[in-house]
BAFIKOL-288890 format. One record per residue (C-alpha): residue number from 1; residue in one letter; x, z, y. Coordinates in steps of 0.02 Angstrom, whole numbers, plus 50000, padded with zeros to 5 digits. Example, Ala and Ser with C-alpha at 12.3 -4.5 7.8 and 13.67 -1.06 7.14 Angstrom:
<sites>
SITE_1_a_50615_50390_49775 $
SITE_2_s_50684_50357_49947 $
</sites>
This chain:
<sites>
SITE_1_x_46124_47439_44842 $
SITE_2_x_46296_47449_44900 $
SITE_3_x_46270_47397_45066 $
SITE_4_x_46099_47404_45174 $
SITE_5_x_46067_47322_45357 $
SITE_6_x_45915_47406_45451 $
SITE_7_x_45858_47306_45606 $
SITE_8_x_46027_47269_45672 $
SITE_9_x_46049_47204_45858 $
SITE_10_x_46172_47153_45979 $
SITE_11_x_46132_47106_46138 $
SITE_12_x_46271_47038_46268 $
SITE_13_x_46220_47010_46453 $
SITE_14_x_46090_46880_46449 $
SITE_15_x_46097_46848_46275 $
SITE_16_x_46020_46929_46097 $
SITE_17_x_46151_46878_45998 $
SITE_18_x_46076_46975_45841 $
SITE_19_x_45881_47023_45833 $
SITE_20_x_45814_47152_45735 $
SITE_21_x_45917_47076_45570 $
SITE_22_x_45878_47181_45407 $
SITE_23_x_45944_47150_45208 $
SITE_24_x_46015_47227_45068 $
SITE_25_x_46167_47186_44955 $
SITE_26_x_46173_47223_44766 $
SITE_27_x_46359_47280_44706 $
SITE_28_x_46436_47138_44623 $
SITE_29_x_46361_47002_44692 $
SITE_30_x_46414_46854_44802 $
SITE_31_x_46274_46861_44970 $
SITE_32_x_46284_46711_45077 $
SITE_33_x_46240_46697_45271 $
SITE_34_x_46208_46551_45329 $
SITE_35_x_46153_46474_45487 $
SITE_36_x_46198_46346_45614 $
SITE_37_x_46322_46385_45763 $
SITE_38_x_46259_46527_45857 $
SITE_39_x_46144_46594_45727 $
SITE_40_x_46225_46755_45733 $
SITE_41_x_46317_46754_45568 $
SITE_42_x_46495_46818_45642 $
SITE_43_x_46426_46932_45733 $
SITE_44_x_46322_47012_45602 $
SITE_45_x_46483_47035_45496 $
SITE_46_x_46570_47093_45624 $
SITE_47_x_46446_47240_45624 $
SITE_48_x_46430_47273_45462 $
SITE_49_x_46641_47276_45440 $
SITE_50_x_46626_47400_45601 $
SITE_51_x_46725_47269_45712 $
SITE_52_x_46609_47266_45816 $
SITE_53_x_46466_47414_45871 $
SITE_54_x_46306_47338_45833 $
SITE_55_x_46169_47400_46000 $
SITE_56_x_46064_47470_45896 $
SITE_57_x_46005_47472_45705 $
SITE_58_x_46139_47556_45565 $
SITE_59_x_46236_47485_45427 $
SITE_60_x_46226_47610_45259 $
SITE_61_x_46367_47601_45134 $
SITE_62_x_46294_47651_44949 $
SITE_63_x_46136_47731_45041 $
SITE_64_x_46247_47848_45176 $
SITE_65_x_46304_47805_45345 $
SITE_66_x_46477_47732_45356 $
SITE_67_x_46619_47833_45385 $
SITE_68_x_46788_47825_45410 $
SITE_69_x_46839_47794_45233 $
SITE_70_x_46718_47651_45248 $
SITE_71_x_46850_47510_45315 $
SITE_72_x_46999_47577_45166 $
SITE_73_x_46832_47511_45047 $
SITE_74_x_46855_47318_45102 $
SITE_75_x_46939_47193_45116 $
SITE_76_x_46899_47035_45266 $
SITE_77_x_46938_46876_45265 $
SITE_78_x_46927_46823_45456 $
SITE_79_x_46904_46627_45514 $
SITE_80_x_47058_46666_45596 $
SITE_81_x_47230_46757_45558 $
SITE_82_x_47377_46733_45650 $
SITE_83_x_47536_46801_45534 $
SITE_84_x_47690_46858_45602 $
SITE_85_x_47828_46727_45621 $
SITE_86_x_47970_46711_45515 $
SITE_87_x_47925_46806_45369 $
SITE_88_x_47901_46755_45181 $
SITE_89_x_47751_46760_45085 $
SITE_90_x_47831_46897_44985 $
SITE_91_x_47868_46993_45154 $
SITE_92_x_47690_46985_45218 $
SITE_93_x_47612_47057_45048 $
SITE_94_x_47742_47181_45075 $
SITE_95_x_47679_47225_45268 $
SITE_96_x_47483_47221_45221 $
SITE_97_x_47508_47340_45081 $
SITE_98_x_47604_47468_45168 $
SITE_99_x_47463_47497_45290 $
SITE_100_x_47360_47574_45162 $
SITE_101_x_47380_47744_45082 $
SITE_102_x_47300_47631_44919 $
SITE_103_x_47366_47479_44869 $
SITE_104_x_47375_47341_44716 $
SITE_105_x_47519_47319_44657 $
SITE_106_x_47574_47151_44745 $
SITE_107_x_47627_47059_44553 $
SITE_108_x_47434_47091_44504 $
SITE_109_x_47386_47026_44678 $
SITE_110_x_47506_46865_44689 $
SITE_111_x_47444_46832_44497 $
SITE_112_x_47276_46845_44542 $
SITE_113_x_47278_46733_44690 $
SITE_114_x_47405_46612_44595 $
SITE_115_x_47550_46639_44752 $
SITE_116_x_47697_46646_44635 $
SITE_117_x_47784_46489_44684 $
SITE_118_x_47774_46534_44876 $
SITE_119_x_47835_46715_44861 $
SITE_120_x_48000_46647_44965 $
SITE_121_x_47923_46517_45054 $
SITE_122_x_47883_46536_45255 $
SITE_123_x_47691_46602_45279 $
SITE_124_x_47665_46479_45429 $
SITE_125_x_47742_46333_45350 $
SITE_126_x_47639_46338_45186 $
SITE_127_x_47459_46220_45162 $
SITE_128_x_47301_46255_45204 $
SITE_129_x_47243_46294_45033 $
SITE_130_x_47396_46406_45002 $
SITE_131_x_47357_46492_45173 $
SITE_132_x_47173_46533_45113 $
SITE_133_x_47240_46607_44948 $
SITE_134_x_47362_46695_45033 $
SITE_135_x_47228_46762_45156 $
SITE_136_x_47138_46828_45021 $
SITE_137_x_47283_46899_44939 $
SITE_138_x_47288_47032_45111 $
SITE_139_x_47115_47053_45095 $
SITE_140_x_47145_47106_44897 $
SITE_141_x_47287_47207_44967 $
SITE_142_x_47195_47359_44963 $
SITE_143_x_47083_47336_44803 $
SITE_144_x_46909_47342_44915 $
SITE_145_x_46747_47373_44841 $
SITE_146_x_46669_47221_44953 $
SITE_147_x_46745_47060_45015 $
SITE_148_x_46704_46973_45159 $
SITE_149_x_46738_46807_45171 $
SITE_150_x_46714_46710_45354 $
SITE_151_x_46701_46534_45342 $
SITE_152_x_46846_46508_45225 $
SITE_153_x_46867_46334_45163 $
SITE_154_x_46824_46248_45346 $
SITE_155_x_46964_46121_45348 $
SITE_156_x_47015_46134_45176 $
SITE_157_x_47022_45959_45064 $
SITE_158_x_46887_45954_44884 $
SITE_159_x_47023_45990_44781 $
SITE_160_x_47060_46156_44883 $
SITE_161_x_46902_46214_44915 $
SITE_162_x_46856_46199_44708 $
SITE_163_x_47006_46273_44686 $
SITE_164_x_46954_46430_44823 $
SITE_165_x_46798_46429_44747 $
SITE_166_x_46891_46486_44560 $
SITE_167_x_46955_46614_44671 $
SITE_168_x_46802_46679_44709 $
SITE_169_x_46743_46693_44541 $
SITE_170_x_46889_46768_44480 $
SITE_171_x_46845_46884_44610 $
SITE_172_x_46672_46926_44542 $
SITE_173_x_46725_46927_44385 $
SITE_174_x_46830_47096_44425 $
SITE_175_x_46671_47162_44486 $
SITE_176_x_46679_47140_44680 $
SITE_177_x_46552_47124_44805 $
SITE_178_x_46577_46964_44899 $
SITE_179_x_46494_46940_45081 $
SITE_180_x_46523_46749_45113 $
SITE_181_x_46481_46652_45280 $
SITE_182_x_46475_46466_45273 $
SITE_183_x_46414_46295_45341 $
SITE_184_x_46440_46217_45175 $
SITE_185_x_46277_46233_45084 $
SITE_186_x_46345_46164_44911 $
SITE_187_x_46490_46307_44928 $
SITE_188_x_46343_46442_44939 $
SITE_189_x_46258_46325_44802 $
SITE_190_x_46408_46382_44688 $
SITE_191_x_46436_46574_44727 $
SITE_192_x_46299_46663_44794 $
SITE_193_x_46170_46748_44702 $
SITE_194_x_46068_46765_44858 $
SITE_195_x_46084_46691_45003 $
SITE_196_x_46013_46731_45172 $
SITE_197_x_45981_46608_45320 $
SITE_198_x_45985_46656_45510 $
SITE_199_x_45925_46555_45652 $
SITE_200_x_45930_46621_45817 $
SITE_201_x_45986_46800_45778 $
SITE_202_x_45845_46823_45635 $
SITE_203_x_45825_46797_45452 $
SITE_204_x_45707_46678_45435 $
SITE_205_x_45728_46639_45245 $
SITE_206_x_45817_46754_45103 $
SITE_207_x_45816_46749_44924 $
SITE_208_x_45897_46665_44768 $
SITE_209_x_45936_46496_44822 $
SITE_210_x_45824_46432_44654 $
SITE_211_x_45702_46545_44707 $
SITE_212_x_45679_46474_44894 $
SITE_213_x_45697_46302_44855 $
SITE_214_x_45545_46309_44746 $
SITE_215_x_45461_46388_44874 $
SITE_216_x_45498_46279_45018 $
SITE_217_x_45469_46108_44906 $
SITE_218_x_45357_46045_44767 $
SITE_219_x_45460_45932_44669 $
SITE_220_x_45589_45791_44668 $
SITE_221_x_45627_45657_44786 $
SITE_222_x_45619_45476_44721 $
SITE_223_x_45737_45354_44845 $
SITE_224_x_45751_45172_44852 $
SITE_225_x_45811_45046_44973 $
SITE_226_x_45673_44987_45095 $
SITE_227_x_45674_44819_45059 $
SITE_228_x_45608_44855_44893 $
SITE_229_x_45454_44966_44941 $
SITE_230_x_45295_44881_44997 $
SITE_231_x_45192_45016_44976 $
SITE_232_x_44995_44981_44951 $
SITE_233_x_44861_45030_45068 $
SITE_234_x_44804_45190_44926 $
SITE_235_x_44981_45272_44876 $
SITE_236_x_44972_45428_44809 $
SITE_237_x_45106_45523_44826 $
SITE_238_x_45191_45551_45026 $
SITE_239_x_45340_45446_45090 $
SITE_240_x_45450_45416_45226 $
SITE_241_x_45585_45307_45300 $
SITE_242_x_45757_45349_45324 $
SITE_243_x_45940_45258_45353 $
SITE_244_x_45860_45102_45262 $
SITE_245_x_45783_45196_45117 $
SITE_246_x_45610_45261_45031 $
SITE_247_x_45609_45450_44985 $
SITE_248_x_45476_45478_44905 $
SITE_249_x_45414_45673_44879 $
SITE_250_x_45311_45680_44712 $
SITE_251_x_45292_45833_44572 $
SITE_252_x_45255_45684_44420 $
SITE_253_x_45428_45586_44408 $
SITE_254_x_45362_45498_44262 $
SITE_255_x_45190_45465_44341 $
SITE_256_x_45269_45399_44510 $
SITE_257_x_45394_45280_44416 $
SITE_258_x_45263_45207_44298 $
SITE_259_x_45161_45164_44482 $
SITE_260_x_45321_45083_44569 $
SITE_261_x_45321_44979_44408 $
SITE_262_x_45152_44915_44410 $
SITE_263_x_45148_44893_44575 $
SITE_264_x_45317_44775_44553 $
SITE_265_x_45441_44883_44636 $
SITE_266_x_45614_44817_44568 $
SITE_267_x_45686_45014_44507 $
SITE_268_x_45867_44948_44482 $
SITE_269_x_45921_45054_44637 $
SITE_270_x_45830_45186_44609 $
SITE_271_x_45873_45384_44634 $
SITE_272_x_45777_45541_44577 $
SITE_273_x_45863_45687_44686 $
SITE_274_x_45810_45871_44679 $
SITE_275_x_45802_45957_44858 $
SITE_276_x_45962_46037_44899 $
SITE_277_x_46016_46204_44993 $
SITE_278_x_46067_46073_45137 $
SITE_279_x_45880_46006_45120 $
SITE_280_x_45828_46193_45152 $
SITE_281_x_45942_46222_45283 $
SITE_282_x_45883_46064_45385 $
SITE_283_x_45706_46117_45361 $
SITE_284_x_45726_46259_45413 $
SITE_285_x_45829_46250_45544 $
SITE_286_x_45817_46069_45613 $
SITE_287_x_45900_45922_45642 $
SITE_288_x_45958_45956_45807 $
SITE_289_x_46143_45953_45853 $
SITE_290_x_46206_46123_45888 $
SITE_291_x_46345_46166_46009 $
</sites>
């Protein structure tokens, strides 16, 4: 494992931010925290990067405590980095990799995170797609073992965040480690091998993201508009209302559509969905609004 987590806290006065959170990280993999705000993910990054002292637990890197070499190793990706003002793409590459004693060359780095057409552009006057690249570009700077990535494509458009996504799996592909935070449960969908969900400063799920959906549900989900469900007093299979539609859970597809038929169910709107990491997450997790 290239990174473990034993019982990690962090209190702050009044509050248990993180609780006793444990996990391990396989090298060259993509692990994905997820959680609603104020689960704990940031913080629990923050700890493992060494950002932030964790009250009590320990953090090994490849089965040893972390030492000072430990933060040349990686490579983060915060939610938020301001750059300085008035410099060029070309000049920030420049800045980031003279702070390390090892460095990437910067044409392997700007080909890598496709930034050759903004090498004389102004950093703060570029998108926010072309930010995110760039962002990763400093976090490549110093050719890191793992990646951390904090919430990355939050305000980017679809066509941005695929193209971020790429990224990533370019990424992987050169055999990194990627830690990746995120609300958006289709993004950890696509690139993590494992993900792991907190709720209150614990893990209360981990696994493949196959792996625990099969686990938390038995089936598919077969949805049609209200109006065309009168379900009989003796149905077999369990159903609820929602937003004006029928989702119906049921582990025979066939056997459930062949019923709706002879019962005279009109199927010309009908869906058959597989559960989702979003699915998961809600059940899980809840419904309720956090703030």
């Amino acid at each position: 494992m290239i990174l473990t987590v034993r019982d990690l806290v962090k209190t702050y006065p009044g509050v248990r931010a993180v609780d006793g959170i444990s996990f391990e990280i396989t090298e060259a993999t993509c692990f994905g925290l997820l959680g609603p705000n104020g689960a704990g993910k940031t913080t629990t990054v923050e700890m493992i990067e060494g950002v932030t002292a964790p009250t009590s637990g320990e953090v090994l890197f490849r089965g040893r405590p972390r030492d000072r070499s430990f933060r040349e190793k990686i490579g983060i990706q915060f939610q938020k980095t301001a750059l300085p003002d008035y410099l060029k793409v070309r000049d920030v590459l420049q800045l980031f990799s003279a702070l390390y004693r090892k460095s990437l060359p910067t044409e392997e780095v700007v080909r890598l995170c496709s930034l050759e057409e903004l090498m004389g552009r102004a950093a703060t006057k570029i998108s926010g797609g072309q930010l995110q690249r760039l962002l990763v570009a400093l976090a490549l700077i110093n050719d890191p073992e793992i990646l951390f990535l904090d919430e990355p494509t939050t305000g980017l458009d679809p066509q941005a965040r695929h193209g971020f996504w790429d990224l990533v799996r370019t990424i992987r592909g050169r055999g990194k480690t990627v830690v990746l935070t995120t609300h958006n449960m289709e993004e950890a969908a696509e690139l993590c091998d494992e993900i792991a969900i907190l709720d209150r400063g614990k893990v209360i799920a981990r696994g493949e993201p196959k792996q625990l959906l099969r686990q938390q549900f038995e089936g598919s989900i077969v949805e049609l508009p209200a109006d065309d469900f009168r379900p009989p007093e003796e149905f077999p299979w369990p159903w609820y209302e929602s937003n004006g539609s029928i989702e119906i859970q049921t582990a025979d597809v066939n056997a459930t559509l062949d019923r709706l038929l002879r019962d005279g169910v009109p199927l010309q709107h009908l869906q058959v969905k597989s559960r989702t990491l979003e699915d998961l997450f809600l059940e899980l997790t809840g419904r309720q609004l956090r703030s």
